[in-house]
Structures are given as structure tokens and as C-alpha cells.
N, C-alpha and C positions, 0 to 999 in steps of 0.2 A: 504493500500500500504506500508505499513510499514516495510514488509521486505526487498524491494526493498534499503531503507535507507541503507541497507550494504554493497552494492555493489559501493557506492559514492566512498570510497576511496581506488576502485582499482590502483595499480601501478600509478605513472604518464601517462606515454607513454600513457597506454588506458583510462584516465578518459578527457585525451586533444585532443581527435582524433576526427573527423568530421565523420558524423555517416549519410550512403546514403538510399534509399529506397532500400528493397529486403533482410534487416536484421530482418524484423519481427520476435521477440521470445517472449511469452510469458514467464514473470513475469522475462525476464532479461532487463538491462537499457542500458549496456556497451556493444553489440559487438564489435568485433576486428575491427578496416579497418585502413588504411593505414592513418598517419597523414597528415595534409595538413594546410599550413601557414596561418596566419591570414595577415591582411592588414588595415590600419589607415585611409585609403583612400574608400572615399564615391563612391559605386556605378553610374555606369553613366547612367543616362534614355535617350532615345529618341524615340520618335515618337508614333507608337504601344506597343516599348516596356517598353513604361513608367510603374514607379511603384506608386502601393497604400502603403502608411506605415501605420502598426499599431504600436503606439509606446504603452508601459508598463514601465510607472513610477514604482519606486521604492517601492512607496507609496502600489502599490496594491501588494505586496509580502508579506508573510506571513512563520514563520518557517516551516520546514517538518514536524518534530516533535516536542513535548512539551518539549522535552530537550535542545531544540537551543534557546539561548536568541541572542538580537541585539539591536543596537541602530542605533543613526543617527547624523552625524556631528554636530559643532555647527553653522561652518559659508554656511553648504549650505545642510545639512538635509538628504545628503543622505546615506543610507544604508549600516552598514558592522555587520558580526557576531561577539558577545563579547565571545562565548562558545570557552573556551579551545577545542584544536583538530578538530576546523572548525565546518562547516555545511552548510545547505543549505535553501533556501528560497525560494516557489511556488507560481504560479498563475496561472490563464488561458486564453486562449485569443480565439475571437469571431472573425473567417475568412469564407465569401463566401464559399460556394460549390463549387467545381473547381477550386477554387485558384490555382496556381503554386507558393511556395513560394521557390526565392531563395537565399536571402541575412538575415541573420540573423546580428543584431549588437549589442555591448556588451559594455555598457557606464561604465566605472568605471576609478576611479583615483585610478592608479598605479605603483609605479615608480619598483615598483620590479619586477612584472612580473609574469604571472603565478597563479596571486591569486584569479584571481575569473573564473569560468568555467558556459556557459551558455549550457545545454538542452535542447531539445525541441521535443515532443513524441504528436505521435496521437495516445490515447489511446479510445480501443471499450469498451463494455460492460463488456464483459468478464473479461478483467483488460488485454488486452495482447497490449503490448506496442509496435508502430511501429516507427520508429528512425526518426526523419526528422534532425537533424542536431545538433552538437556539436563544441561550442567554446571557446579557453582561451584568458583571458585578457592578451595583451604583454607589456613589459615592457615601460612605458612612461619617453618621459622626462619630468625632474624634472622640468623645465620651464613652460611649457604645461601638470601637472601629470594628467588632466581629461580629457579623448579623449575615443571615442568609435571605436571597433576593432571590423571587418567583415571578415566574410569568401572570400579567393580569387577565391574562382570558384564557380560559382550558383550554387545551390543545385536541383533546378528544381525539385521540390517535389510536388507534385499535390494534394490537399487535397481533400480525398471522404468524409470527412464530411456530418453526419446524427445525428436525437436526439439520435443515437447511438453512438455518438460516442463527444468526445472533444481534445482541442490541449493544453496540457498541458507543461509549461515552466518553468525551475527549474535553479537559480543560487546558485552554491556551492561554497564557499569559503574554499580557502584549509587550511588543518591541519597547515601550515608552514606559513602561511599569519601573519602577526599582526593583532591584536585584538584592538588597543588602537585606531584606526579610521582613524590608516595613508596612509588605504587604504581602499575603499569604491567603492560601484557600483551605479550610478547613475537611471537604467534603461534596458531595451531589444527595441530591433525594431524589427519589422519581415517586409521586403521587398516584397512585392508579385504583380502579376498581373494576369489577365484573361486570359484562352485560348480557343479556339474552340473547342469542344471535337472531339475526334477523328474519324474518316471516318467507317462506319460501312462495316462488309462483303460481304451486300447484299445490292443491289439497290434500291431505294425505287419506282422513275422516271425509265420509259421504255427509254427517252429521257436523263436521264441522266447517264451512265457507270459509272462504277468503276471506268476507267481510265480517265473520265471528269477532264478536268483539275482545274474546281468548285466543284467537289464529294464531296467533303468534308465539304465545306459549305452552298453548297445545302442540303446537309443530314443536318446539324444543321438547319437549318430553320424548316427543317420539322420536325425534331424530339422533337422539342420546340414548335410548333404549332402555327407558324409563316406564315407559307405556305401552302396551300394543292395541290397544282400546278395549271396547266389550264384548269384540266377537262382529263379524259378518260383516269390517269395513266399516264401523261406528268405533265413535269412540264415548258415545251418552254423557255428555257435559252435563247433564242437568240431574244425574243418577245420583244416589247418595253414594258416600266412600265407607265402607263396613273397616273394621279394624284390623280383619284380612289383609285388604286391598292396600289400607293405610302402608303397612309394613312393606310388600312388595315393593309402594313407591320411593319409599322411604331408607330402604335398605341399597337398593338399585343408585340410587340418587348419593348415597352418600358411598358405595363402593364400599358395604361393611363385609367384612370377613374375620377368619379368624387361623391361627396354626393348626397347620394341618396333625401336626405331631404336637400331644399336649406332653408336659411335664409330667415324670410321673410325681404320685400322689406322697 
């Protein structure tokens, strides 16, 4: 991936920009899109749509390449480049199938502003890189210089995720930054939750239409092999659930098992 390393320091304007799904290009990092503000301010969960965080210490970054050196503070260990003219530092992160991820956050003490930029690419086999979202560190105060900054609009990014494929996340510290550790990145988060996948074109239930106002999550049951309905090409939405049936769904749904070989007693 090594030539991708030259396209880090394009212009400002495009290496700070948030980057949507539908820019898929092979062996480029940076499309164009429209800049959009960061925010200091924690995401708000409730109910369904609470979020899973995977956070990514500092600790698990590694240079791009063998020419970026770095170090790590003395009083709190974390992470900035010592290479003259910047650099950047990778890792990868491990999300569910179907994920939606849409809050990226971007931990660094920095009272200048603009020195550390986080990326974050789902890349397939091939090496062709699809954009899930880009952020820059904003200016902290001096009082409070280590605060973590998130994007202000979900990104709603859906991860297809296969052994083809991985979520790879990159912070760059820019050319103009200091070097002496008076600004540092502490870490990434990535913000994500589950979602039902989407309602297919054809009906599976004679009983259930398109236009069910459950289609949609009748089709995931059954597409997931959760359900096979109630016999004869129905699936009886309106049927009661016995305490039978409750456990099939339930059991199925949650992938319950148990060792095959028990302890002996």
C-alpha cells in the first residue's frame, strides 16, 4: 500500500474533509466531498439506538512506513510523530457484519488545532479502498488540551464485512504539527450499532406482502433461519406464540448450545 503514503498530504481543505459511502476508488485515499465540522461533544444513545464502542489505544498503532519514527509522552505515554514533515500511524479494527458505524472519535491533546487527522477505509482484497469517514483534531483548550473530537452528523456507514475484506484506520499527523510531544493522540473510537437488514423485493410468506407493515422483519427472521412460518407458505402474523414456539425463536436467535462432552460429575 505504499503508494497510497502520497496522497496523505494532499492540500488541507481535502486531507480534513469527512469522507461518505458511494466514493469507492481504487488505490485512491482522499476523494473530494464537502467539509463538515467536528464536535467535542459525546454522542447521545438511547434506547434501540444505543451504541457498541470499539475503542483503539494508541498502543496498537504502528508507522505507515519504515521512515516515520515516534515516541510517547512522559507523563501519560501517549502517541505523537518525531519525523520531520509528519506522518502517519495504522491499525485495524475487528466490527460485526452489518455494523452501521457512525461516530468516529479522535482522542489527542491539542491546543493548536488541526494536527492530527483520523481515516478510516474498508478495504477488499483487491486493495480498492472504500471511504467510511475522515476527521481532524480541533483546537483544545489549553486548560483541558486532551479531549476527543467526533464527527457532527452520523456517518451511517454499514459495514459488509467478509474474510475479504478488513476496516483499516490511519492517524496522520500533519507536516506543520510539532514534533517535541506538545501534541499527541491518545487513541480512535469507532461508535456503531446493529440494524435489521433491509426488506427484500420478493415475499417470502403468501401471508405476508411487501407492504406488511412487519415485511421487513419478518423477512429477517427468515432469512436468518429463525422462522420457517406455520406451514403451507404462511407465516400467521396474527397467530398467538405458545411457549413452545417462544423457545425455538429464541434459542435459534440467540445461537444457544451447549458441550457436547459434559464434565464428569
Amino acid at each position: 500500500m505504499g503508494h497510497f503514503r502520497r496522497r496523505l498530504w494532499l492540500p488541507v481543505v481535502l486531507a480534513f474533509c469527512f469522507l461518505f459511502p458511494g466514493f469507492a476508488q481504487a488505490g485512491q485515499r482522499h476523494p473530494k466531498a464537502a467539509p463538515q465540522p467536528a464536535s467535542t461533544s459525546r454522542p447521545q444513545t438511547f434506547g434501540i439506538d444505543d451504541y457498541s464502542i470499539t475503542s483503539l489505544s494508541d498502543l496498537a498503532f504502528t508507522p505507515f512506513d519504515s521512515s516515520v519514527t515516534y515516541n510517547a509522552g512522559d507523563a501519560d505515554y501517549f502517541r505523537y510523530v518525531t519525523s520531520s514533515g509528519g506522518g502517519s500511524l495504522v491499525t485495524g479494527a475487528v466490527l460485526p457484519a452489518g455494523a452501521v458505524i457512525d461516530y468516529i472519535g479522535l482522542g489527542t491533546c491539542d491546543t493548536v488545532g488541526l494536527s492530527f487527522t483520523v481515516m478510516s477505509w474498508e478495504v477488499d482484497a483487491f486493495g480498492t479502498f472504500q471511504p467510511i469517514g475522515s476527521l481532524a483534531s480541533t483546537a483544545h483548550d489549553a486548560g483541558v488540551p486532551c479531549q476527543t473530537d467526533y464527527n457532527a452528523t452520523a456517518l451511517g456507514y454499514q459495514v459488509l464485512y467478509n474474510s475479504q475484506r478488513t476496516i483499516q484506520i490511519e492517524v496522520a499527523q500533519s507536516s506543520l504539527a510539532p514534533t517535541d510531544g506538545s501534541v499527541r493522540f491518545s487513541g480512535v473510537e469507532i461508535w456503531w450499532h446493529r440494524a435489521v437488514s433491509p426488506a427484500p423485493a420478493v415475499a417470502t410468506f403468501n401471508d405476508v406482502p411487501t407492504d406488511h407493515p412487519f415485511f421487513q422483519y419478518i423477512e429477517a427472521l427468515a432469512a436468518s433461519g429463525i422462522t420457517g412460518g406455520c406451514g403451507s407458505g404462511n407465516y400467521c402474523p396474527d397467530a398467538p406464540l405458545t411457549r413452545g414456539q417462544m423457545a425455538v425463536f429464541l434459542a435459534k436467535a440467540l445461537g444457544l448450545h451447549f458441550p457436547s462432552v459434559q464434565p464428569p460429575d
